[in-house]
C-alpha positions in Angstrom: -154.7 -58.6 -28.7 -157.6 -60.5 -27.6 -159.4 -63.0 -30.3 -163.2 -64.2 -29.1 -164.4 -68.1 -30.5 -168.0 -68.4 -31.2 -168.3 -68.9 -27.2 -166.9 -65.9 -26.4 -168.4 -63.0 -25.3 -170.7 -61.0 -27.6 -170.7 -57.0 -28.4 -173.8 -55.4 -27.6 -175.8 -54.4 -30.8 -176.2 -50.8 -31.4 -176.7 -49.2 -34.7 -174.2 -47.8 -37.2 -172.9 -44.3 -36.2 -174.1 -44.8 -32.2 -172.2 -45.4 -29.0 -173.2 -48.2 -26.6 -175.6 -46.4 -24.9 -177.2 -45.7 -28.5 -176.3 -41.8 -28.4 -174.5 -40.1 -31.4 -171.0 -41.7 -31.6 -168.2 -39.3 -30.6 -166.0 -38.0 -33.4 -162.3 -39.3 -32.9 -159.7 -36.8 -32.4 -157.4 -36.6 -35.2 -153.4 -36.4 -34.2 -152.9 -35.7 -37.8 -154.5 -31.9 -37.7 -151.3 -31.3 -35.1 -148.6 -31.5 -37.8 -147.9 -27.9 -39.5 -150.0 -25.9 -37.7 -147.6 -23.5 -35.8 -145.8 -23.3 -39.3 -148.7 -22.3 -41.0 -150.4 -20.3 -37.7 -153.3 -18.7 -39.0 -154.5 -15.2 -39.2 -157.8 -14.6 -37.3 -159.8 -11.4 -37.1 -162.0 -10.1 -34.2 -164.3 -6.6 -34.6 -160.7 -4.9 -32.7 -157.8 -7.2 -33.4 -155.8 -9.1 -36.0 -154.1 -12.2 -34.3 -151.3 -13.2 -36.5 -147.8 -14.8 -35.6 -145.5 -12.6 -34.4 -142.5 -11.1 -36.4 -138.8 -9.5 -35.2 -140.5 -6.3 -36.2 -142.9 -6.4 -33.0 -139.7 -6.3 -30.7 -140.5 -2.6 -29.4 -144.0 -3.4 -29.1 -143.3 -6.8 -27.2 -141.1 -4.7 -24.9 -143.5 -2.0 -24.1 -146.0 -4.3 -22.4 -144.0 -7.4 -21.0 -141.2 -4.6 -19.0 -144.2 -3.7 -17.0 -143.9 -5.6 -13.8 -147.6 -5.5 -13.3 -148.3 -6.7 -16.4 -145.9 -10.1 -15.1 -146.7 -9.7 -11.7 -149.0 -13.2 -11.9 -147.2 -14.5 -15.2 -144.7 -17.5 -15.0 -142.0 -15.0 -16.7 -140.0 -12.0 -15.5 -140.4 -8.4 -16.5 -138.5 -8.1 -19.5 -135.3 -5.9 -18.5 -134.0 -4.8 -22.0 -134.8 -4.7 -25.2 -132.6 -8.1 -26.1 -135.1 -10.2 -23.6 -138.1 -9.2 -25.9 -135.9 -9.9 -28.6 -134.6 -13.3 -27.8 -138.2 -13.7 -26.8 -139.2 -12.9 -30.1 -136.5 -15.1 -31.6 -137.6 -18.1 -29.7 -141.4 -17.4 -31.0 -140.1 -17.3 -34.6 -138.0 -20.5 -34.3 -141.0 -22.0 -32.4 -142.9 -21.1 -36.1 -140.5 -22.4 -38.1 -139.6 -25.9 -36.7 -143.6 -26.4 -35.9 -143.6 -26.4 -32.4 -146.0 -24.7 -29.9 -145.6 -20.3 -30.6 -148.4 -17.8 -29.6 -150.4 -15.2 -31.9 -149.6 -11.8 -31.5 -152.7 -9.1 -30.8 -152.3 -6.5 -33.0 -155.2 -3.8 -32.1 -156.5 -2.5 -35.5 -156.6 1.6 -34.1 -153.1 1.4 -32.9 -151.7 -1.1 -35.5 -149.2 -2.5 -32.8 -148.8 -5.4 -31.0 -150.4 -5.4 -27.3 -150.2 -8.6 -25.7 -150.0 -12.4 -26.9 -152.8 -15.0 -26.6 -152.8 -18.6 -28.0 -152.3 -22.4 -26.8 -149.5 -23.1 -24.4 -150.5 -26.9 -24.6 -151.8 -29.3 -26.9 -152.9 -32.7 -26.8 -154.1 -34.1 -30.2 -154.8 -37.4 -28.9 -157.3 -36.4 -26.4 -158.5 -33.5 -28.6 -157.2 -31.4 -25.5 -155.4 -28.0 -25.2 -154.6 -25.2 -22.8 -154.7 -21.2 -23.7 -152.3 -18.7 -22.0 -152.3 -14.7 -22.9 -150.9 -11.4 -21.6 -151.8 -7.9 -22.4 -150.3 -4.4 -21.5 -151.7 -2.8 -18.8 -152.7 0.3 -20.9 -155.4 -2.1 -22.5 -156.7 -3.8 -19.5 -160.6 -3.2 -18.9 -161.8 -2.9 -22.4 -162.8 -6.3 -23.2 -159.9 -6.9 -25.3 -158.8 -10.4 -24.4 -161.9 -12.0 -24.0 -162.2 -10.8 -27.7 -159.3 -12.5 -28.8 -160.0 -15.4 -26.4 -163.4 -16.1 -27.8 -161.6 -15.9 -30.9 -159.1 -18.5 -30.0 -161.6 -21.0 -28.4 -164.2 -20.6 -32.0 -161.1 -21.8 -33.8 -160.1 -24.7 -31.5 -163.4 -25.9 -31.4 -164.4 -25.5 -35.0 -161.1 -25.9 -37.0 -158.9 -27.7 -34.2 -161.1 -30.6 -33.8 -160.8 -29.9 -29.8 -163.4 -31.1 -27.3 -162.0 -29.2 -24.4 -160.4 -26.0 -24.0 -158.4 -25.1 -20.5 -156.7 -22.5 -18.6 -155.2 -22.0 -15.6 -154.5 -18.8 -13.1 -153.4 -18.1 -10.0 -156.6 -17.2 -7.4 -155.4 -13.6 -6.7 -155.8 -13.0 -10.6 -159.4 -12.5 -10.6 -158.9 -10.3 -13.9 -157.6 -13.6 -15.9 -160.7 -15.4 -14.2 -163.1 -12.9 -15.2 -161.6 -13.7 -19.0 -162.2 -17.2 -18.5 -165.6 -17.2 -17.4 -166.7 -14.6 -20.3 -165.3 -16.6 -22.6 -167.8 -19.6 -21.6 -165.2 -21.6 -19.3 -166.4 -22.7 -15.8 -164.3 -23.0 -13.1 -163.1 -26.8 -11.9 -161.3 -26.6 -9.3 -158.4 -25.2 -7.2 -154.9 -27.6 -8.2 -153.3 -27.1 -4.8 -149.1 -26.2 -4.9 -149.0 -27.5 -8.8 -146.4 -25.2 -9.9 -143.1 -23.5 -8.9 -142.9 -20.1 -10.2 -140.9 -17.4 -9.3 -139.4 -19.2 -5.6 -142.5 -20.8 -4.7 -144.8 -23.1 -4.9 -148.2 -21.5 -5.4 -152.0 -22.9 -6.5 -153.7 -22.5 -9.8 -157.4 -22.1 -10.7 -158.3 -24.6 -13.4 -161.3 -23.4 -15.5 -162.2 -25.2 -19.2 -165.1 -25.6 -21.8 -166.5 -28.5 -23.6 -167.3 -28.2 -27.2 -170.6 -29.6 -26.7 -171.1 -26.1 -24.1 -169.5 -23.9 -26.4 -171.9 -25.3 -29.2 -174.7 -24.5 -27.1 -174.2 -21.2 -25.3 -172.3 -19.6 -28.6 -170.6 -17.6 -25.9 -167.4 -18.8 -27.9 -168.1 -16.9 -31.3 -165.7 -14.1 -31.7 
């Protein structure tokens, strides 16, 4: 802690409500909003999904999409091989729920009623009003537009429940698909993070795209 006399040095005047540079102060993130929400994981709606939290009646579903290899084929996980890895999958998503800690929505497409893919935050930094989105999606539904829809989704709600400033995601630079998600969804592209992660017996690159709240608020390109 460091105490200033009446010699020491002064705070530059700016009015009530302004930063120094007499802008619009910056709202504070708030660590608080963290606590419950996993537990308490909303339900959002797009014009062709429901995201909700998953349940151990989606097993089947969860199976058909993540046994495809294609469908892992640039994911950090394995095709599943049986029916008990989406269920201890599953599990692990409803025990994430339950003791609060990080668990993704479930994309239930409203003509099919069944879960297709997952989307959500793999990532989250109250502090720094900071998080990172993740998603995968069953081949069979690739091309339609569907997970920008539920990504567009996820980003409105970070940004104006959350109390997020930025929003990020990562991919690997042969998975121009997930890229293409990221930039219709309002993210720009920041850089290439050289060798960050081992995956799957090697070390391999990953595209970092994000968006600012202060873009999002301006381009719209966020609202589901």
């Amino acid at each position: 802690m460091t105490m200033h006399g009446s010699n020491g040095p002064k705070e530059p005047e700016h009015p009530p409500g302004t930063g120094r540079d007499g802008q619009p102060a910056e709202r504070a993130p708030d660590p608080e909003l963290r606590a419950g929400f996993f537990r308490n994981l909303p339900v959002l709606e797009t014009a062709r999904l429901v995201l909700r939290p998953l349940t151990l009646d989606d097993v089947d579903d969860v199976y058909r999409y993540a046994s495809d290899p294609e469908v892992a084929r640039y994911t950090t996980w394995e095709a599943h091989r049986s029916l008990e890895d989406s269920r201890a999958f599953v599990e692990a998503q409803v025990q994430a729920y339950e003791e609060d800690q990080i668990a993704p929505w479930a994309m239930v497409l409203r003509e099919a009623g069944r879960v297709i893919g997952t989307t959500g935050f793999v990532a989250w930094a109250p502090r720094h009003a900071r998080a990172e989105l993740g998603y995968a999606m069953g081949r069979s539904y690739w091309g339609r537009g569907l997970m920008t829809e539920a990504v567009r989704a996820v980003v409105a709600y970070g940004f104006t429940r959350m109390g997020l400033n930025r929003i990020e995601a990562r991919c690997i630079p042969e998975n121009r698909a997930s890229a293409r998600v990221m930039e219709k969804a309002g993210m720009r592209y920041e850089g290439l993070l050289r060798e960050v992660m081992y995956s799957k017996g090697r070390f391999v690159d990953l595209c970092l795209y994000a968006i600012l709240r202060r873009e999002w608020a301006v381009t719209r390109e966020g609202r589901p």
